[in-house]
C-alpha positions as CSV (number, residue, x, y, z in Angstrom):
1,X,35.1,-23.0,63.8
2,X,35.9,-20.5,66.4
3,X,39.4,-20.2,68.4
4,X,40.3,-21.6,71.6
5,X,38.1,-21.9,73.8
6,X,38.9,-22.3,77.8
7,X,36.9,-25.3,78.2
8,X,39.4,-28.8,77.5
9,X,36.5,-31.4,77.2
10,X,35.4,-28.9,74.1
11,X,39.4,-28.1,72.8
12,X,39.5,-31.7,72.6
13,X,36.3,-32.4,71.2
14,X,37.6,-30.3,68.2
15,X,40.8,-31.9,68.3
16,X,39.8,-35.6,67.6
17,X,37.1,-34.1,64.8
18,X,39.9,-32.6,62.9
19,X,42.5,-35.3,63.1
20,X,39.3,-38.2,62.7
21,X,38.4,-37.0,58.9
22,X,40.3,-39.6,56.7
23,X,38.4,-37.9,53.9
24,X,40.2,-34.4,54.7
25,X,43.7,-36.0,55.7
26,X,43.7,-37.9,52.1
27,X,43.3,-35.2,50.0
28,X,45.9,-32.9,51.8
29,X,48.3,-36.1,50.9
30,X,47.0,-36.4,47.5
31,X,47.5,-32.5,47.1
32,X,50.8,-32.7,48.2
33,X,51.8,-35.3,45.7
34,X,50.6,-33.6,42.9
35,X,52.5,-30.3,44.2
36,X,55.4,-32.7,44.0
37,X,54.8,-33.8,40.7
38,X,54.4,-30.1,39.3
39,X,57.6,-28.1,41.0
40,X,61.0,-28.2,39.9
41,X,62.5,-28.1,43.3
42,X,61.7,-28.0,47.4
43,X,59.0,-25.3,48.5
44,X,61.0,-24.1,51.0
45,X,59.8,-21.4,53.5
46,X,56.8,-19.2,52.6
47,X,54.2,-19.9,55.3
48,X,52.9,-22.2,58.5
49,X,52.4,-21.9,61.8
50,X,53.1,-19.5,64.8
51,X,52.4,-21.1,68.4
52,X,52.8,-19.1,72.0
53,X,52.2,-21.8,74.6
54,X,52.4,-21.1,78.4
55,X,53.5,-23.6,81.1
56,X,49.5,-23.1,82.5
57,X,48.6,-25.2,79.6
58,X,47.7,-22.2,77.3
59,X,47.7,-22.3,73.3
60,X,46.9,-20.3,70.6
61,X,48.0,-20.3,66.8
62,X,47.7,-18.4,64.0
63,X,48.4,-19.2,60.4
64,X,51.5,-17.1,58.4
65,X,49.9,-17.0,55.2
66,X,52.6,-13.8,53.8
67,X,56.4,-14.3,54.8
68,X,59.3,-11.9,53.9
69,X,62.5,-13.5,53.8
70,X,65.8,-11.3,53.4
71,X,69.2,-11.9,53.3
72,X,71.7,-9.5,52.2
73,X,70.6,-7.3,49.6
74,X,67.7,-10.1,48.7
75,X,64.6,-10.0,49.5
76,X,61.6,-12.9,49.1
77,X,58.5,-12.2,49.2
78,X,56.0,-15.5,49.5
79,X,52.3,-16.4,49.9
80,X,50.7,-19.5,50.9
81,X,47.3,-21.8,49.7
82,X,45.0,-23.8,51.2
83,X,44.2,-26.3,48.5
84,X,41.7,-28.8,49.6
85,X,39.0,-31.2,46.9
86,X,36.6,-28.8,46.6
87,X,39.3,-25.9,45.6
88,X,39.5,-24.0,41.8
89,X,43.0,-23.9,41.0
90,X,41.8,-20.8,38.8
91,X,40.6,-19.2,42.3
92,X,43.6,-20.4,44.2
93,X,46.0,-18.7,42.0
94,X,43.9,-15.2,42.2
95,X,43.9,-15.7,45.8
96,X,48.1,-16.1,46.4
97,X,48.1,-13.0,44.4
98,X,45.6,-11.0,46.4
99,X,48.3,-12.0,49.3
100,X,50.9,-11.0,47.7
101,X,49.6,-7.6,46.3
102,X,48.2,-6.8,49.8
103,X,52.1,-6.3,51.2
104,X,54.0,-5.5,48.6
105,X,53.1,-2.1,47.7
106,X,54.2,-1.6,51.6
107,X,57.8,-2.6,50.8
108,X,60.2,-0.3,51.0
109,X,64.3,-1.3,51.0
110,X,66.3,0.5,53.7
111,X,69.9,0.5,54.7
112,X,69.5,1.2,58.2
């Protein structure tokens, strides 16, 4: 599926396709349980969403699937999944480190 597009009949076309899939919405909530069931403690940060909205009714969103955090001398480096039925964790796994390997060589730590 493409981006935003300028018509609103068609943005909300899309919008009641995504959110109608009971099927799709499931196994998010069935992912997310077994997450739960695997981790020793919360997620916390390491990816979602950026929105810019204007007061004209404009949208658009993108996806942070790499987030640096830093505080102090620390530094976090995390990457993000999209886990869904038809997903291999084996892939999954290769694919959070291709994220992750993609920045970090760029990392540098600086004082100033």
């Amino acid at each position: 599926m493409s981006g935003w597009v300028d018509a609103p009949e068609e943005n909300e076309r899309r919008r009641v396709e995504l959110l109608g899939d009971p099927q799709e919405i499931h196994e998010h909530a069935v992912a997310l349980q077994a997450l739960a069931r695997h981790e020793e403690g919360p997620r916390g940060l390491y990816g979602g969403a950026v929105f810019r909205g204007s007061t004209a009714g404009d949208l658009d969103a993108a996806l942070v699937l790499r987030t640096l955090i830093g505080a102090g001398e620390e530094a976090w480096l995390r990457a993000g999944a999209g886990v869904t039925g038809q997903s291999s964790p084996e892939r999954e796994i290769e694919e959070t480190c291709e994220k992750l390997r993609s920045v970090a060589p760029y990392l540098r730590f600086s004082t100033d």
